[in-house]
C-alpha positions as CSV (number, residue, x, y, z in Angstrom):
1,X,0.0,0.0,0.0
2,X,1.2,3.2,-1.2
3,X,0.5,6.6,0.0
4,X,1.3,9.7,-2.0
5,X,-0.1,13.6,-2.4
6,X,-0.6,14.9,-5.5
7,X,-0.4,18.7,-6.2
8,X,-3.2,20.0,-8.6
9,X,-2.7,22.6,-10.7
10,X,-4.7,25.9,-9.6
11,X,-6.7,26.1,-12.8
12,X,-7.0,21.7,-13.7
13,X,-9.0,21.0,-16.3
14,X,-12.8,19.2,-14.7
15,X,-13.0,15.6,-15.4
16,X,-11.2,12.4,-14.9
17,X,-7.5,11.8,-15.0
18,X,-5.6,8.5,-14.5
19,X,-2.9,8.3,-11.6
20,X,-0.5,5.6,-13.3
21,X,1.8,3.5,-11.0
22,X,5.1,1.6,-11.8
23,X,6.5,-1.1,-10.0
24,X,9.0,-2.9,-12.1
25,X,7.3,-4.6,-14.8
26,X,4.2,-4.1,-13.3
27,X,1.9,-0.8,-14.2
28,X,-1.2,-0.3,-12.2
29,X,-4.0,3.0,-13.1
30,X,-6.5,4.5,-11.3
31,X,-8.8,6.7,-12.6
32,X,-9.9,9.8,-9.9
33,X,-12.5,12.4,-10.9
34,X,-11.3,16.1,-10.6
35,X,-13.9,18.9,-9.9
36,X,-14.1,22.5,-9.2
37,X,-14.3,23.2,-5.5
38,X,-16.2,26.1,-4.3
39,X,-16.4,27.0,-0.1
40,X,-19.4,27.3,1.2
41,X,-20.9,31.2,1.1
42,X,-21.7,31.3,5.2
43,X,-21.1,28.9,8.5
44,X,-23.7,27.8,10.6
45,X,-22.5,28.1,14.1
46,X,-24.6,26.6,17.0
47,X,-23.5,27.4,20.6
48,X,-24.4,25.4,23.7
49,X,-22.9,25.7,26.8
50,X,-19.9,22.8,27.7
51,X,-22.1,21.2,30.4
52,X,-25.8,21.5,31.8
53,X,-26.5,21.3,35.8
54,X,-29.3,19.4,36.2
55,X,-31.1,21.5,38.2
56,X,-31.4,24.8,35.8
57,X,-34.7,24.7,34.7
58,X,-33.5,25.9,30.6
59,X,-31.3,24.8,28.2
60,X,-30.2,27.8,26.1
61,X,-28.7,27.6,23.0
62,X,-27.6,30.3,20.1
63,X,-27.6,29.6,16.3
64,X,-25.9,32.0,14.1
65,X,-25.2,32.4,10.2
66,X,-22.5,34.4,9.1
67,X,-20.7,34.6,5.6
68,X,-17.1,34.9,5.6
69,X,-17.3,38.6,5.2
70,X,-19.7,38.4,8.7
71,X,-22.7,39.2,6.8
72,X,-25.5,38.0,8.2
73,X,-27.7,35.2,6.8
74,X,-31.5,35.2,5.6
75,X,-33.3,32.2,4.7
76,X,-35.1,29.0,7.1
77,X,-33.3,26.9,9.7
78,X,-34.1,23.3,10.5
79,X,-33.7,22.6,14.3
80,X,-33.4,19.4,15.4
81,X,-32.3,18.2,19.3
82,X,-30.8,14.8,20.0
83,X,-29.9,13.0,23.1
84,X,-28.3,9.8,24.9
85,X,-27.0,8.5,27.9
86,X,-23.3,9.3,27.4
87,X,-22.7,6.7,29.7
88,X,-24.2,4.0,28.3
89,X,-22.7,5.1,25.0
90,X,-26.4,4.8,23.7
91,X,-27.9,6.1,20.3
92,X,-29.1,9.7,19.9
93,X,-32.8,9.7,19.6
94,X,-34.4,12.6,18.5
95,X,-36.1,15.0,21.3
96,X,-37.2,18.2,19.6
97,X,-37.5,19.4,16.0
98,X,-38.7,22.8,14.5
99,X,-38.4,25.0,11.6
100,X,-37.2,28.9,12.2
101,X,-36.6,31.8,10.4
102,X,-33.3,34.2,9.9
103,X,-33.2,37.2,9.2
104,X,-30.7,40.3,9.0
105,X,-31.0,43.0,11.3
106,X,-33.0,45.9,10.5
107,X,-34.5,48.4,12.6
108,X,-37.9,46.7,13.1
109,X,-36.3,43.2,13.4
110,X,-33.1,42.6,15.8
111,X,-32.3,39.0,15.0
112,X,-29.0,39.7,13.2
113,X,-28.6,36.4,11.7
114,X,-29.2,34.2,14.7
115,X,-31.7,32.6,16.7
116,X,-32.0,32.5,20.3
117,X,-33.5,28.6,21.3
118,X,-35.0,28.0,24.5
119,X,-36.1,24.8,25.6
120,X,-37.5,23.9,28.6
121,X,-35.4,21.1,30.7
122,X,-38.8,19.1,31.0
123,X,-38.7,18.6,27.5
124,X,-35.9,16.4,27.9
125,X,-36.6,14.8,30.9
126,X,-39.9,13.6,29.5
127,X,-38.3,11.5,26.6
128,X,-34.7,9.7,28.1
129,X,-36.5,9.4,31.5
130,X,-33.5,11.0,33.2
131,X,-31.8,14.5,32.8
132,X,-28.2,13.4,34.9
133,X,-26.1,11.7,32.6
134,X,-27.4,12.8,29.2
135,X,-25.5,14.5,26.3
136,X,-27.0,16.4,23.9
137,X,-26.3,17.2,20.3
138,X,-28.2,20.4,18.9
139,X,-28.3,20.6,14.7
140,X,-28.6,23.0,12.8
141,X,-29.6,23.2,8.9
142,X,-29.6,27.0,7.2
143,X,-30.9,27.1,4.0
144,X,-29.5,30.2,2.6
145,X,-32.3,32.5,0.3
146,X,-29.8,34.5,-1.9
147,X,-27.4,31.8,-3.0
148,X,-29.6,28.9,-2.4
149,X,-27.3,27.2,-0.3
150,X,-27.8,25.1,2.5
151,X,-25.2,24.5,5.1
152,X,-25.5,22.2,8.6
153,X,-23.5,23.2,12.1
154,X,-24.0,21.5,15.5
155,X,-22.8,21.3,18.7
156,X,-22.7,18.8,22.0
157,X,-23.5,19.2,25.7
158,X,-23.9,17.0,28.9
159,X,-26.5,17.4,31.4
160,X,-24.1,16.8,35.5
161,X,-25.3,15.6,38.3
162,X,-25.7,18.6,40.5
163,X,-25.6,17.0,44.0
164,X,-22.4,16.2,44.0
165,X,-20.0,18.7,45.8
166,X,-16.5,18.5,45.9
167,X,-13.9,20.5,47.8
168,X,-10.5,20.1,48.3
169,X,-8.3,20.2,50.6
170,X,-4.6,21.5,50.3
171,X,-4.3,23.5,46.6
172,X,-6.8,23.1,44.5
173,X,-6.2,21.8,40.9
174,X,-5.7,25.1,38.3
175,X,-8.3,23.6,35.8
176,X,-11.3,21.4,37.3
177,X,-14.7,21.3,35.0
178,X,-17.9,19.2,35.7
179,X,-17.6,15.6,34.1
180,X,-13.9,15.7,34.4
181,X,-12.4,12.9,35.1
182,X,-11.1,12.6,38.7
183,X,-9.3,10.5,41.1
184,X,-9.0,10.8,44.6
């Protein structure tokens, strides 16, 4: 098995082109298909926080769309909210789902591109049966109205136990976070 980069000219001709190999006598070809790549016009970023107490009563989340000139993004946005017991390294099953609308700020409108999501913790609790334990993946699919572009972004949290307390004694660790490993 060989491994090998190939460097593209910047203008290659669209199509396919053979990659010939030889080994000795032996000559091997494979074809590979070259096409014209184009970046996507805008990110979809979705922002959760790292980790969830059980206890708060909302999980709050952000989506944004920006271009890579940070203008801001009009068109519809598919929400969709997964979870599973991380410990259990279960399946995601789907919790929530619904369909939003971006827009770019004006003076009547102050969305700027994003949308604020709110969920209430119940919601969760209701489908896995427990809220300690669980991680959740928020997705997020923009479809963009001027290019016609659609573009997905996500982003992962865990719901901690919040009755657990720990304090140390003598000096504390510099970096500690909830559902950090620990040993003691």
């Amino acid at each position: 098995v060989v491994s090998h980069k190939f460097k593209l000219p910047k203008l290659a001709k669209p199509g396919f082109w053979k990659i010939q190999v030889k080994a000795g006598e032996q000559i091997q070809e494979q074809p590979i298909r070259v096409e014209a790549y184009f970046p996507p016009q805008f990110e979809v970023h979705v922002l959760l926080p790292m980790y969830i107490v059980d206890s708060e009563e909302e999980i709050k989340a952000t989506i944004t769309a920006k271009s890579e000139l940070q203008r801001t993004v009009t068109g519809n946005a598919s929400l969709a909210l997964y979870g599973r017991n991380f410990r259990n390294n279960d399946t995601f099953i789907l919790i929530w789902q619904d369909k939003v609308f971006l827009v770019r700020s004006s003076s009547l409108v102050k969305t700027s591109g994003s949308h604020e999501l709110v969920l209430p913790m119940e919601t969760v609790r209701s489908l896995m049966n427990t809220i300690a334990g669980v991680e959740l993946r928020l997705e997020a699919e923009v479809s963009e109205f001027l290019y016609g572009e659609t573009v997905s972004g996500y982003s992962h949290t865990r719901i901690i136990d919040s009755s657990i307390n720990i304090h140390f004694l003598g000096t504390a660790p510099k970096i500690f976070k909830p559902g950090m490993p620990f040993e003691g």
